[in-house]
Every structure is written in structure tokens, then in C-alpha cells.
C-alpha positions as CSV (number, residue, x, y, z in Angstrom):
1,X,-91.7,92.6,-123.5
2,X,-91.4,95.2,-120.5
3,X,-94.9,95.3,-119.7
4,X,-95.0,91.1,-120.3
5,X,-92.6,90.7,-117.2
6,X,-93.9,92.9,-115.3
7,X,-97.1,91.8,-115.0
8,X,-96.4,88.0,-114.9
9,X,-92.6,87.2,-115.3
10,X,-91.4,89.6,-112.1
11,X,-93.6,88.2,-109.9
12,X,-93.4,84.5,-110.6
13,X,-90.0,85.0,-110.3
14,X,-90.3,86.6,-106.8
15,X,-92.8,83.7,-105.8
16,X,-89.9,81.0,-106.7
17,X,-87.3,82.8,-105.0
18,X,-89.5,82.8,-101.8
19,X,-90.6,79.3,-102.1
20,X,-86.9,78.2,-102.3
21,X,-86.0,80.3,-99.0
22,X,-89.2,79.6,-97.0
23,X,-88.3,75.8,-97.6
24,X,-84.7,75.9,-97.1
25,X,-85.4,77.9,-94.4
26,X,-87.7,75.2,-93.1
27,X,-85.5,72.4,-93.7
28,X,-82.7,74.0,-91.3
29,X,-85.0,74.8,-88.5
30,X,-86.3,71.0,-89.1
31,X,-82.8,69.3,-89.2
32,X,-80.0,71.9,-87.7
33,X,-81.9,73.6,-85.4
34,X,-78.8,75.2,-83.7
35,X,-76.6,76.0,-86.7
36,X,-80.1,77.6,-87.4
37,X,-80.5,79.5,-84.4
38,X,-77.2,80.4,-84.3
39,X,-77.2,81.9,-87.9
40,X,-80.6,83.7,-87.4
41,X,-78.7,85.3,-84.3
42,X,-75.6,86.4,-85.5
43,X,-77.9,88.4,-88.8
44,X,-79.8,90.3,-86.7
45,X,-81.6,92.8,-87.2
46,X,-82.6,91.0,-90.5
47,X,-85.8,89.2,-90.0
48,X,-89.3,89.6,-88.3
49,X,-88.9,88.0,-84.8
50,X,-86.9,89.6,-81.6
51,X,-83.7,87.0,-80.6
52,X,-85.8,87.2,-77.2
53,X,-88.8,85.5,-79.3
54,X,-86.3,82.9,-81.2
55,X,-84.0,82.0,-78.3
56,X,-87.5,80.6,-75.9
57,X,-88.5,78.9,-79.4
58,X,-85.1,77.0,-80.1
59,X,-85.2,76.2,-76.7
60,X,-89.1,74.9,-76.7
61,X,-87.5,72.6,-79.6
62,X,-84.9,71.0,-77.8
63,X,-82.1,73.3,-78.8
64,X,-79.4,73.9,-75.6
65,X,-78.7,78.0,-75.4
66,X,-76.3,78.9,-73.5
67,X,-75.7,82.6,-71.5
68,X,-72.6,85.2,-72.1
69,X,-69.5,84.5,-70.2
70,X,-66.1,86.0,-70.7
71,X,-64.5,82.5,-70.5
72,X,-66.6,81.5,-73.2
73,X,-68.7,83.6,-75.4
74,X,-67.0,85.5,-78.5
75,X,-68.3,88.8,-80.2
76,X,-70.8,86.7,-81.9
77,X,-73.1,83.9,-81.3
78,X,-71.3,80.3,-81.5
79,X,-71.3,76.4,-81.8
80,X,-70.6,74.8,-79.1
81,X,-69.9,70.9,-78.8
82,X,-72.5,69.1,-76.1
83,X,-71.4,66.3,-73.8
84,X,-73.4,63.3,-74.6
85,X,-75.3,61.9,-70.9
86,X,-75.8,58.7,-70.0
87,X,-79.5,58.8,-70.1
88,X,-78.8,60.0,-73.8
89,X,-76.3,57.1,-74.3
90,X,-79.0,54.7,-73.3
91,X,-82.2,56.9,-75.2
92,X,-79.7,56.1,-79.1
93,X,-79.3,52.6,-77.7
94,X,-83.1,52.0,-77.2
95,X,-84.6,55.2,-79.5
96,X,-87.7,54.0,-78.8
97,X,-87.7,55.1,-75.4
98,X,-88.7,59.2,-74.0
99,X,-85.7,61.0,-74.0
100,X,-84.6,63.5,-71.1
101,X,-83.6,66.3,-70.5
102,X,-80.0,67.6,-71.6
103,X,-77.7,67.6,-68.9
104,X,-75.0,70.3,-67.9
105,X,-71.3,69.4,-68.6
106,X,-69.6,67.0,-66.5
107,X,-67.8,69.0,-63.3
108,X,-69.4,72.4,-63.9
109,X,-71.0,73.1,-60.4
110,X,-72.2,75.9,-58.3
111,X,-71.4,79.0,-61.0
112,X,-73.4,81.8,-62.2
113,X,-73.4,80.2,-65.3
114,X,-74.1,76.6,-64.9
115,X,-77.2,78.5,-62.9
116,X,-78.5,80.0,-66.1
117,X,-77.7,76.6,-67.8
118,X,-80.4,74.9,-65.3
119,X,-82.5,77.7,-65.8
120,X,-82.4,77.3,-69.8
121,X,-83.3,73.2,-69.1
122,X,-86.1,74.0,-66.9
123,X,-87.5,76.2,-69.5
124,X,-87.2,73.7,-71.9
125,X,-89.7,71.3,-70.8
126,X,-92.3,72.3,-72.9
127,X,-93.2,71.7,-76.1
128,X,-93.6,68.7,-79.1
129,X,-89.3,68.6,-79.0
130,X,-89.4,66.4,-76.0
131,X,-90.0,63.0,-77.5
132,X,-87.4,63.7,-80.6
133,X,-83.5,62.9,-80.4
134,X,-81.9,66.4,-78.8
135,X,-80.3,68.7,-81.3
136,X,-76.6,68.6,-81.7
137,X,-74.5,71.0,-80.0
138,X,-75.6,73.9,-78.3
139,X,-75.4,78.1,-79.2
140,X,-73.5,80.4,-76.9
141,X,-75.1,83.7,-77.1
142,X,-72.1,86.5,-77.9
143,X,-71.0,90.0,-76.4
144,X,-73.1,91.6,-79.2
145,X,-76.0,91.6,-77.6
146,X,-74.7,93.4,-75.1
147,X,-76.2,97.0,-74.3
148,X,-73.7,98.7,-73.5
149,X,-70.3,97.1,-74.8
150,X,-68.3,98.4,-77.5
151,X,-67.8,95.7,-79.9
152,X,-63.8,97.2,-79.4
153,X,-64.2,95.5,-76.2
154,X,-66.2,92.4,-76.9
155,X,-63.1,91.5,-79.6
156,X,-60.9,92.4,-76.7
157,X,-62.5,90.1,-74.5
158,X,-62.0,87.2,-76.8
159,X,-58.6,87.9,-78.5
160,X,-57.3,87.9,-74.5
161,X,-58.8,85.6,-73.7
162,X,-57.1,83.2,-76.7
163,X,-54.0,84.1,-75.4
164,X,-54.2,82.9,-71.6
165,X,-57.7,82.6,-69.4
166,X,-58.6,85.2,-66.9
167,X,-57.6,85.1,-63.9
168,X,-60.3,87.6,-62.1
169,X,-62.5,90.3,-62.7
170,X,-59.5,92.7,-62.0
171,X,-57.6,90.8,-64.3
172,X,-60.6,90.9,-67.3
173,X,-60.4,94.8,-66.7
174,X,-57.0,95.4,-66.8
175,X,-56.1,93.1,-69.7
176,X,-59.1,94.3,-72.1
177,X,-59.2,98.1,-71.4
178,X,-63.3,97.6,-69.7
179,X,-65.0,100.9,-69.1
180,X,-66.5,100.4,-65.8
181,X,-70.1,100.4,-67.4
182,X,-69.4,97.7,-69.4
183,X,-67.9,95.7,-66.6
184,X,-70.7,95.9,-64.4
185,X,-73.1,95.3,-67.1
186,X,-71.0,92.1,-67.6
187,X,-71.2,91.4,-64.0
188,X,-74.8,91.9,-63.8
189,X,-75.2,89.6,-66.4
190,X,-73.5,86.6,-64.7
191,X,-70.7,86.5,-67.8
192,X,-68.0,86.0,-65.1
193,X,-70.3,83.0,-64.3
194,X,-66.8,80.5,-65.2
195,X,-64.7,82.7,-62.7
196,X,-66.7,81.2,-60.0
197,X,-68.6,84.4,-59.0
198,X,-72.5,85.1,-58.8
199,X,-73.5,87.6,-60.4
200,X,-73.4,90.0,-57.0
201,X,-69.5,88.5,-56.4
202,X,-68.7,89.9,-59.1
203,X,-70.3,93.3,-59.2
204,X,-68.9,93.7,-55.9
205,X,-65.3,92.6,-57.2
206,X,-65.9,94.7,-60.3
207,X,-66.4,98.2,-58.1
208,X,-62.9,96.9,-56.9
209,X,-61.3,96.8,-59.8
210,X,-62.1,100.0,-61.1
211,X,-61.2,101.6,-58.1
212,X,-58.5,105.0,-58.4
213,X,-55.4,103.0,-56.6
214,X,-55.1,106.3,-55.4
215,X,-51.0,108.1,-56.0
216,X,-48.5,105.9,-54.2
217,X,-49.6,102.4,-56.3
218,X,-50.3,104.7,-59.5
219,X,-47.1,105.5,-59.6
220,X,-45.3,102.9,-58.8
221,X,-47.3,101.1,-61.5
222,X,-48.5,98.4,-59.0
223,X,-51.8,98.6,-60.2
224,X,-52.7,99.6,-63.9
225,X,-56.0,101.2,-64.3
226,X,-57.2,103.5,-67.4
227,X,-57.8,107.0,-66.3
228,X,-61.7,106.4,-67.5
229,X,-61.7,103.4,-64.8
230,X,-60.9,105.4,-62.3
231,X,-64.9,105.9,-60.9
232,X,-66.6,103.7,-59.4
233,X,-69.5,105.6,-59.8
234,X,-70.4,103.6,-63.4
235,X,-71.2,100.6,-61.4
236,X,-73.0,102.3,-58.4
237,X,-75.9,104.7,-59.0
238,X,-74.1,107.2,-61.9
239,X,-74.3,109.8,-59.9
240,X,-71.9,112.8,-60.4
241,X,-69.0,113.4,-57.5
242,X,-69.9,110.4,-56.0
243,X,-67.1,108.6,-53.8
244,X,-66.3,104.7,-54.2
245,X,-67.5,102.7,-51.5
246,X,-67.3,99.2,-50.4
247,X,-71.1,99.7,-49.2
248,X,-73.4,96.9,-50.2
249,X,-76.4,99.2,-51.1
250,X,-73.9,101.3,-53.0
251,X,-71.9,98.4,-55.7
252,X,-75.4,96.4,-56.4
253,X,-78.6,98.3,-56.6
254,X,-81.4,95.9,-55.9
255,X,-83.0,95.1,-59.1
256,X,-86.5,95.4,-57.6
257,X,-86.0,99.2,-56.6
258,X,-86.4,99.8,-60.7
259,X,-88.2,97.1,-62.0
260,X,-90.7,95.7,-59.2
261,X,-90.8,92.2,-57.4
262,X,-93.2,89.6,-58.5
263,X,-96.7,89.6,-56.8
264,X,-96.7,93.2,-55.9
265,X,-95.4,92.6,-52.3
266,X,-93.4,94.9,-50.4
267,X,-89.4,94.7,-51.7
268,X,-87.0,93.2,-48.3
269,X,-84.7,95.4,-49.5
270,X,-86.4,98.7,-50.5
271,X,-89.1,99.3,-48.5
272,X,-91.5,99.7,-51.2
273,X,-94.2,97.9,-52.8
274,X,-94.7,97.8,-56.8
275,X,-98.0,99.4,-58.2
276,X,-100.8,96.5,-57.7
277,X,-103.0,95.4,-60.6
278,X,-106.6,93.5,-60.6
279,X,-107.5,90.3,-62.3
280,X,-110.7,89.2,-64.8
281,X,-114.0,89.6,-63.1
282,X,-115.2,86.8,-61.4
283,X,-112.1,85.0,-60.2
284,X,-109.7,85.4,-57.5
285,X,-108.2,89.3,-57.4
286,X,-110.6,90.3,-59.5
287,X,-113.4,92.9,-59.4
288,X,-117.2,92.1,-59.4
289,X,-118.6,94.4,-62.2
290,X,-117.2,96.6,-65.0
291,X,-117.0,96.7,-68.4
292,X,-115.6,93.5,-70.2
293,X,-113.6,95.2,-72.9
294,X,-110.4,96.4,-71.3
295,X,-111.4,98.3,-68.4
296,X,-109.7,95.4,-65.7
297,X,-106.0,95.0,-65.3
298,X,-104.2,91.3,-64.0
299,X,-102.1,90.9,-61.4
300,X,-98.6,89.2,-61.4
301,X,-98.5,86.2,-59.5
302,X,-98.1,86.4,-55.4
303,X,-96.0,83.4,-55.4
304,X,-92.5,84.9,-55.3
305,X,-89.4,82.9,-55.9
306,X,-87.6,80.8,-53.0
307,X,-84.4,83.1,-51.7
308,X,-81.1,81.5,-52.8
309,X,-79.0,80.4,-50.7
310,X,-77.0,82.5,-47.9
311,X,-73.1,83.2,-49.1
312,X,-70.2,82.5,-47.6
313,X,-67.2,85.0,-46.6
314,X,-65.1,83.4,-49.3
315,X,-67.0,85.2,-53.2
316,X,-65.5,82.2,-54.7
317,X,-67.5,79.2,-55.5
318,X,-66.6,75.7,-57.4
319,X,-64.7,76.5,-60.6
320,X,-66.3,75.6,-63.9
321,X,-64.9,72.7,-65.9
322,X,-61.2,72.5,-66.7
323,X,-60.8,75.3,-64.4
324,X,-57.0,76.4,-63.1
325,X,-57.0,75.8,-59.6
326,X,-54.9,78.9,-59.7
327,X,-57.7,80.9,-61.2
328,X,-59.5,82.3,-58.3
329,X,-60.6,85.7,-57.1
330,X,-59.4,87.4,-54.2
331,X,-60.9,85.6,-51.4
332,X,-60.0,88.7,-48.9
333,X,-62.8,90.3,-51.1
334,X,-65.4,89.5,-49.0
335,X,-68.7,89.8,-50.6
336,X,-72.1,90.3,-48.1
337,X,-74.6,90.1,-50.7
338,X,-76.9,86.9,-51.2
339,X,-76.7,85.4,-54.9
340,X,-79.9,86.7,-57.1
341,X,-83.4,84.6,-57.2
342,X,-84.0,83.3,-60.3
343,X,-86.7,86.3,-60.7
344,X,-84.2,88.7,-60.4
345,X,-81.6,86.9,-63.0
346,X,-84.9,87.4,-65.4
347,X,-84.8,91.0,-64.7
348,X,-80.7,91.5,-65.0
349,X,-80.5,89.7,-68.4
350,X,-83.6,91.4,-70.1
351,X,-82.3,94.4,-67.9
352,X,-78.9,93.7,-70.3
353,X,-79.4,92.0,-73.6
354,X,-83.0,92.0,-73.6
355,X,-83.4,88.3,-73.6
356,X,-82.8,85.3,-71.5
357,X,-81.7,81.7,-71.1
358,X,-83.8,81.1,-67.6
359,X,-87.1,81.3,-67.5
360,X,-90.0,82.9,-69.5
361,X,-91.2,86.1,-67.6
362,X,-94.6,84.4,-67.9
363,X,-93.5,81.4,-66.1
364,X,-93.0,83.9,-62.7
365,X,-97.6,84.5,-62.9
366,X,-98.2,80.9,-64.1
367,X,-99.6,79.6,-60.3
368,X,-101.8,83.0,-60.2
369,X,-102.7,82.5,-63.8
370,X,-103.9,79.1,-63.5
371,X,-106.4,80.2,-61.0
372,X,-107.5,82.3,-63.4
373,X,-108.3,79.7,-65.5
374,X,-105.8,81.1,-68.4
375,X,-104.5,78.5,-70.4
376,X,-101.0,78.0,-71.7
377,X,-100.6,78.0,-75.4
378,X,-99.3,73.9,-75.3
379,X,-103.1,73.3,-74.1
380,X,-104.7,74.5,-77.2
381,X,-104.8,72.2,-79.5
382,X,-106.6,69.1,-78.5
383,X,-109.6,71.7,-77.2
384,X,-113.2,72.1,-79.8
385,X,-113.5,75.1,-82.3
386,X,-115.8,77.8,-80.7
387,X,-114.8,77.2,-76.8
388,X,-114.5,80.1,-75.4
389,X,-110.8,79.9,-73.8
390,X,-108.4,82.6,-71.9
391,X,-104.9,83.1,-73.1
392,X,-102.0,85.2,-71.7
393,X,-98.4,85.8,-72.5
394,X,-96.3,88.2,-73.7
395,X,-97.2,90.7,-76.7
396,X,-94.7,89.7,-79.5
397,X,-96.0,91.1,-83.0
398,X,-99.1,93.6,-83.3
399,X,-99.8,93.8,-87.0
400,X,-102.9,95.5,-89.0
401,X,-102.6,94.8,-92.7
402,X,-104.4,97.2,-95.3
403,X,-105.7,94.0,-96.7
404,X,-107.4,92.6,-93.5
405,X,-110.1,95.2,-93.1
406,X,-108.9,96.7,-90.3
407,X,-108.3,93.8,-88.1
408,X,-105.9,93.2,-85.4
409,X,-103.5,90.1,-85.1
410,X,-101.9,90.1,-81.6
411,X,-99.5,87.6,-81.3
412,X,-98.9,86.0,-77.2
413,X,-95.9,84.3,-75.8
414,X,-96.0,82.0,-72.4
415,X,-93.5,79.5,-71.5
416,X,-95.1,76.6,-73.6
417,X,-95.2,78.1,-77.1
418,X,-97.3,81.2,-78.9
419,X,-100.6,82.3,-79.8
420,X,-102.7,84.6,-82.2
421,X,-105.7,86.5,-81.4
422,X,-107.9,88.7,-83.6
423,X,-109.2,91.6,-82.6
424,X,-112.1,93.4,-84.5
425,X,-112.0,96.5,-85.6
426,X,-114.5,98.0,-83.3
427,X,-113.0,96.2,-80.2
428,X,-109.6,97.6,-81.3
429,X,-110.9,101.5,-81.8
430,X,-111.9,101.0,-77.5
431,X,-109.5,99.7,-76.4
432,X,-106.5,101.2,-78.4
433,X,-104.2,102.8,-76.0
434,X,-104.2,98.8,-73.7
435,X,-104.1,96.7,-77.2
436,X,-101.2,99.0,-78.6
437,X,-99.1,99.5,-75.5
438,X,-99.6,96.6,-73.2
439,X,-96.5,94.8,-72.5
440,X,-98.3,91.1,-71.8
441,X,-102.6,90.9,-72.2
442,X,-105.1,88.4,-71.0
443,X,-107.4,87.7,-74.1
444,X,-110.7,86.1,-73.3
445,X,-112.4,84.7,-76.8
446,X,-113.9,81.7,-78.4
447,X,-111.1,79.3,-80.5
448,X,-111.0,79.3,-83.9
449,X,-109.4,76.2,-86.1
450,X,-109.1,75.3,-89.7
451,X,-107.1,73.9,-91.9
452,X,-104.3,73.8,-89.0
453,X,-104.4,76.7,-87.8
454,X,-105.5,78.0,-84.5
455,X,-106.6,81.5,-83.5
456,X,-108.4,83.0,-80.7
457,X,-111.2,85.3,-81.8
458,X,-110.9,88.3,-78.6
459,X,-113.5,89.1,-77.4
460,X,-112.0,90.8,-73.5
461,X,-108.8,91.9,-72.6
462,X,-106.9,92.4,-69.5
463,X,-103.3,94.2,-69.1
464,X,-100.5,91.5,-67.4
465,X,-97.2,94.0,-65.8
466,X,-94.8,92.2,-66.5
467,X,-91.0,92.2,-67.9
468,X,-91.4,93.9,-71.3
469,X,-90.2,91.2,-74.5
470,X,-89.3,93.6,-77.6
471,X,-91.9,93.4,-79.6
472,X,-92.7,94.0,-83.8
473,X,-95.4,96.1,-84.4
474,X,-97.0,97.7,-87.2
475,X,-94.6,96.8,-89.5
């Protein structure tokens, strides 16, 4: 009887208990994609995809995700009510009708937050989602994802903040016991976006409120700040016996100085220009002659991001929605430095939870890419089997099953959806070191389609620099 089950019982069994999940698994995504989305979060690491890969793909289907905040976000991910706009009052009244976009809540202007909210809408404008109803409610990413921040602290942050709202970044610190890592990974992460501080008005607030009060308000208790506060170094550049400063260069370290700007021109702020990179043969940027497996590199996009706007003398900017008019920061705390471009929000939050609301890296080398004649995953699937077709995004899964012969699935991310290439076996043993480490690839290959599925078979491959998405390989 042993022998019986095991060779047809056990794994009929395990083939029903995988049916049931794959469809009730299904059936969520289909129906509750935000409960869905929201539960998929909060059990990581269990599954197979990064929360960078299923936040873009919850948005791409309508689903509002919403970044960390201090004000708002709890140690895990969470439900969060939407208010209904007019356009979608009139869309249920007349369903027949496209719906819009969602819209941001009703009196929440001009914060860090509401930023990355307008950045998660823009990003949603892709995909089949856009002429359903909108999914109900939205998901408010949580302090676990936080690198950096003792989940000690997150609870902190929300048991506080139950009690009575914060006041300030000084007042967050105090209150919940912030090492000053963790509050300038906050900061840098816009979560004190409902304060009414950008992200750099609050880094340059947080180096304050770590500061050593120094003897006279220590001990008259004026100030309460935990001995392991006490450097401001944390926040500045880590280094060992350095002094607090008030220097702008010193409280924000300009994101491009470790990651790059966009386009491989010269950073305004450092002096320095990223390493450049080529494009395919034959187009713009690209060399003449070379080998066509692997041997040419792409090049981000030249077209960098509009600067934000200049900032005033006052940090503090239009409180969020049922904001305390008493709740503001300092406004002697003068803060020099211009709000971060929507490039170098990218950076910060994959810099700090290794995902984002905003925009898809991909989105930042689209104008450059287009020239290129690569196409966006979105545009796929009305074209013939056999065209030969460019694709580029982000590398999201490598895989090589024992059972596929030694063959290759490579798995791209852009803005508009993903895509899977296959890569021989030969192809794969030339071109290991850029198929296995490349953050983002160009694939150049003819389509493949059947039975509804689409596939690009690769044929050339080109590295894209760009911010690395975690990826799953080889598992």
C-alpha cells in the first residue's frame, strides 16, 4: 500500500493541493487585488517574486500603493480606505465610459508624500487595468521593509504615534528612541512626507535632532537625547571623529556622488561624470562593427529629469490632510537644499527599501530607448510570430531548469509590463559573465507565440546601467 501511494496517490494529492492554491490564488489577484498585494507583502520572503517586482505589477493593474510615512505606515503593510473622485463618481454612474486615473486625497498638497503618490499614478498608466473599475482601497507599504530599522523601532513608531501625532522630526526622535541611522534612512525615504518636509528638509532637520545639546541643556533636561543620538555623523558621511555641522554638503550627500545621474552627464553637484556606456550597432550611440553577441553595452538615456522647484527659507510646506495647524517644524531651521528630482527619489527609495512607488527605473532611458527602436513589453502582443523585435528592462528571474536542456529563461521588466527571453545554450556559454550579472539587458530576437504565450527567442544582447531590481536567480 506504501509503494501504491507513492507512486500515484502522493502525487495526485500534491497536484490537487496546487490546483486549489494556484486558483485561489488567482481569484484574489482577479477580484482583491490589494487585500492581495498587501498579503503577498506582509509574507515575504515566501514566494518567487521581489516586493520591487509585485508592487510595479499591482500598480500596472490599477492597484493604488502608497510610500512609508511615520504619520501613516505601521510595522507592516496595510489597508488603507480610498477617497472616491468625481470622475470615478461619474465612471459607476455611466460604467460604460474609460475610467481615469485615481486621484490623491482631497487637501493633501505639496508633501514629500503626496509627491510619491503622483509618482505611483504616473506609473500607473500602463497596462490592460485601465479600462476596468479601480480596485478598492489602496496598500501602504510598512517600516519592514526598511533597511536599516529595528523592527523595536518601527512598533515604536506606530504605538507613538496612536497615542498623539508627531509634532516634528525632533519630536519622532525623542519620542521613539531613533538611532540616527534609522532617522536619516527615514528621512531619505520621504516617510516624514505628512510633516510637511521634502525629503532634504527633513534630513537636514534630522542631523538637528540628533545633535549632542552639548552640557548646560543636557543637564537641565531641556533637551532629551539618547547617548547613541548624540553623533551626527550617522546621517553625514559615517566617518569616525567627525564634528556635526550645519553644512549642506555635510547633512545630505548628493545621491549621484554613489549612484550616478541619468544620461552619463557631468553631476551639478559633484563634479564628476558616471562611467558612459554604448548602444546596439547601427543606431544612435552606438558603434559601427563588433560582434553581435554581447560585446556592445547601452547607454542610459541623456534626457535628465526637470530640477524641482527652488525652496523657500521656511522647510515647511502645506500640511497633509487633517493636519494640526500646530504641527509644524521649526521654521528657524532653515533648510538650503533644493527638494530631490524625481530620478533621485528612484535612487533614495531603492537606495532604502529596495523598491519604489514612483517611477520604473526603466521609465528614466525610455526617450533614448525608443530611438533605439526597443520596444516596451505593452507593445508585444498585437505584433506577428517570427519578427525580429528588441526588448529591454530590468533582469527579474534568471532560471536554467535540468529539464530544459540547458536553456536560459531571462525574465525583463519596463514600465509597461514583463517579458521572457530564451537564450540557447551556446549563446549563454559566451556571453555568461553579461547574461548572469547584468542588472537590466537589451535582447535583440525574433517573437515567439503559441498557445498564449509570448517569448522572445535572443538572439544579441546589450548591458543597460541602470538602478539594480533584486532579482531570483537560479533557484
Amino acid at each position: 500500500s506504501i509503494t501504491s501511494f507513492a507512486l500515484y496517490g502522493f502525487p495526485e494529492s500534491h497536484a490537487a493541493s496546487f490546483a486549489l492554491i494556484a486558483y485561489a490564488s488567482a481569484y484574489l489577484k482577479a477580484h482583491h487585488p490589494t487585500a492581495f498585494l498587501v498579503a503577498l507583502l506582509n509574507a515575504w520572503p515566501m514566494g518567487f517574486y521581489h516586493p520591487a517586482t509585485l508592487v510595479k505589477d499591482a500598480q500596472r493593474h490599477g492597484v493604488t500603493v502608497r510610500p512609508i510615512d511615520v504619520d501613516r505606515s505601521g510595522w507592516k503593510c496595510r489597508w488603507e480606505d480610498l477617497e472616491e473622485s468625481p470622475r470615478d463618481r461619474r465612471t459607476r454612474a455611466h460604467p460604460g465610459k474609460r475610467r481615469g486615473r485615481n486621484r490623491m486625497t482631497p487637501g493633501a498638497r505639496g508633501t514629500e508624500e503626496n509627491e510619491g503618490d503622483r509618482d505611483s499614478l504616473r506609473d500607473e498608466g500602463h497596462g490592460s487595468h485601465r479600462d476596468r473599475e479601480r480596485p478598492a482601497g489602496a496598500c501602504r507599504l510598512g517600516f519592514r521593509f526598511v533597511k536599516g530599522l529595528r523592527e523595536v523601532a518601527g512598533r515604536a513608531i506606530e504605538e507613538e504615534r496612536a497615542r498623539r501625532p508627531f509634532a516634528s522630526v525632533e519630536d519622532c526622535v525623542r519620542r521613539c528612541d531613533l538611532r540616527a541611522d534609522e532617522v536619516a534612512r527615514l528621512a531619505h525615504l520621504g516617510a516624514f512626507g505628512s510633516l510637511g518636509l521634502t525629503r532634504r528638509q527633513a534630513l537636514w532637520q534630522a542631523a538637528e535632532a540628533v545633535r549632542d545639546p552639548g552640557p548646560l541643556f543636557a543637564e537641565t533636561g531641556a533637551v532629551e537625547t539618547p547617548d547613541h543620538n548624540t553623533r551626527t555623523t550617522a546621517i553625514l558621511a559615517g566617518e569616525p571623529g567627525h564634528q556635526p555641522s550645519r553644512k549642506a554638503a555635510e547633512v545630505a550627500e548628493p545621491i549621484e556622488a554613489r549612484y550616478g545621474a541619468p544620461g552619463g552627464e557631468t553631476c551639478p553637484q559633484t563634479g564628476s561624470a558616471p562611467q558612459s556606456v554604448k548602444g546596439p550597432a547601427g543606431h544612435p550611440g552606438g558603434e559601427s562593427s563588433g560582434s553581435s553577441r554581447g560585446e556592445t553595452s547601452m547607454e542610459p538615456s541623456d534626457s535628465r529629469p526637470a530640477p524641482g522647484p527652488k525652496t523657500s527659507s521656511n522647510p515647511v510646506s502645506a500640511p497633509g490632510p487633517n493636519s494640526d495647524p500646530d504641527r509644524v517644524s521649526d521654521p528657524d531651521a532653515a533648510c538650503p537644499l533644493s527638494p530631490m528630482s524625481p530620478f533621485e527619489r528612484t535612487l533614495a527609495d531603492f537606495a532604502g527599501t529596495r523598491m519604489t512607488t514612483g517611477p520604473h527605473p526603466i521609465s528614466y532611458l525610455r526617450p533614448r530607448l525608443d530611438r533605439w527602436k526597443v520596444l516596451p513589453a505593452e507593445k508585444l502582443p498585437p505584433l506577428p510570430h517570427g519578427l525580429t523585435v528588441r526588448i529591454g528592462g530590468s533582469v527579474i528571474t534568471r532560471q536554467r531548469p535540468a529539464t530544459a536542456r540547458g536553456l536560459l529563461f531571462v525574465t525583463l521588466e519596463d514600465e509597461t509590463g514583463t517579458v521572457q527571453a530564451a537564450v540557447m545554450p551556446d549563446l549563454f556559454r559566451e556571453n555568461r559573465n553579461l547574461l548572469a550579472r547584468s542588472p537590466a539587458l537589451v535582447i535583440e530576437g525574433r517573437l515567439q507565440k503559441k498557445d498564449g504565450s509570448l517569448s522572445v527567442k535572443a538572439e544579441r544582447f546589450w548591458p543597460l546601467e541602470v538602478t539594480r531590481i533584486p532579482s531570483h536567480d537560479f533557484h
